[in-house]
C-alpha positions, 0 to 999 in steps of 0.5 A: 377098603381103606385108601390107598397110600404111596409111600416114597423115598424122600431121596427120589428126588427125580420123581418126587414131583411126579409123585405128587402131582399124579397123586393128587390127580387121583386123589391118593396121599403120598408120603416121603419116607427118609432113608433113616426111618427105613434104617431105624426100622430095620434095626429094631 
C-alpha cells in the first residue's frame, strides 16, 4: 500500500503549522495545494 499524503489548502493558513507538525510526527508527506491548481483543475 503506498504512503498516505495529505493534501492542503495552502490558504489554511490556521492550520498549516499544525499539519506539519503532526504530519512529521507520523512520518506522512504533506502538500499545500494553492487555490489556482484546484481552479485550473476544474477548468480542463
Amino acid at each position: 500500500m503506498p504512503a498516505p499524503i495529505i493534501y492542503v489548502d495552502a490558504d489554511a493558513s490556521p492550520v498549516k503549522a499544525e499539519v506539519e507538525k503532526v504530519a512529521e510526527r507520523h512520518g506522512v508527506m504533506v502538500t499545500f495545494v494553492p487555490m489556482a491548481a484546484c481552479v485550473r483543475r476544474a477548468i480542463r
